[in-house]
C-alpha positions in Angstrom: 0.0 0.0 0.0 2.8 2.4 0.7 4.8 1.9 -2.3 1.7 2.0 -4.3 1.0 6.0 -2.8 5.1 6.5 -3.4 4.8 5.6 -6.6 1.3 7.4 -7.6 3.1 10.7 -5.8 6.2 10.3 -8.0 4.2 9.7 -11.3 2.2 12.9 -10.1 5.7 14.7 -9.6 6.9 13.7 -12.8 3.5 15.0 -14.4 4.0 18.1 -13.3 7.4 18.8 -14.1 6.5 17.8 -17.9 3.3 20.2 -18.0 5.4 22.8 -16.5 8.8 22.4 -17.6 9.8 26.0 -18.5 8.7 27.6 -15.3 10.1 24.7 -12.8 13.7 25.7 -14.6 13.3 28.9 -14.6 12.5 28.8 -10.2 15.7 26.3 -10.0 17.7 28.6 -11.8 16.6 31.5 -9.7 17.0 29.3 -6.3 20.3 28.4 -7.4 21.4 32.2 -7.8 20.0 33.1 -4.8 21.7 30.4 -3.1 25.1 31.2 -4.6 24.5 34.7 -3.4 23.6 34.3 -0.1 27.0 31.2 0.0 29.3 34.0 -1.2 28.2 36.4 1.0 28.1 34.6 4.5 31.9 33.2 3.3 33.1 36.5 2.8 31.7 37.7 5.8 33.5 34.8 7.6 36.7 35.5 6.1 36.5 39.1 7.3 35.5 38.3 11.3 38.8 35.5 10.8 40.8 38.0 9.7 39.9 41.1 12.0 40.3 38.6 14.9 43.8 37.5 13.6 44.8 41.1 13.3 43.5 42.2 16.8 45.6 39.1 18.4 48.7 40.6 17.0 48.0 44.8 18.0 49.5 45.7 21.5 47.2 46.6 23.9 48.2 50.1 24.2 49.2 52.3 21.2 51.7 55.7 22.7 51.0 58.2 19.9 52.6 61.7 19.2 51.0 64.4 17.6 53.2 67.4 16.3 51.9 70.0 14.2 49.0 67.6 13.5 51.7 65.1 12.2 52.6 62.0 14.1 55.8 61.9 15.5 58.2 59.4 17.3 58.3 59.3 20.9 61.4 59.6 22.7 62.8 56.3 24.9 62.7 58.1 28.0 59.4 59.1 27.9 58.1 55.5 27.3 59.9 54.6 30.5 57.9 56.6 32.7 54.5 56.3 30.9 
């Protein structure tokens, strides 16, 4: 009995795709671009959160900057010593 309704649902399936043929590819080629889209976007997003995380491992925890003239400067060894 169960085979008999899997196999009337298939034929039924089949049926369909042959009386609609045109607009079934057309959907699957619009789910697959959306699909695509939506991969390549959540991967690149990914690879950006990897890579911000890799940088901020690397980046001391405190940055001594020196601003001359609007210009950024070196600051002297002594001075680092007693910041």
């Amino acid at each position: 009995m169960l085979a008999n309704i899997n196999v009337l649902l298939l034929d039924y399936a089949l049926g369909s795709l042959k009386r609609q043929g045109g607009k079934s590819i057309f959907i699957f080629l619009v789910l697959c671009l959306l699909i695509f889209l939506l991969a390549s976007v959540l991967m690149i997003a990914d690879a950006i959160k990897v890579e911000l995380n890799t940088t901020l491992k690397t980046l001391p925890q405190i940055t001594l900057q020196r601003f001359v003239a609007g210009k950024q400067t070196n600051v002297s060894v002594e001075r680092v010593d007693t910041i």
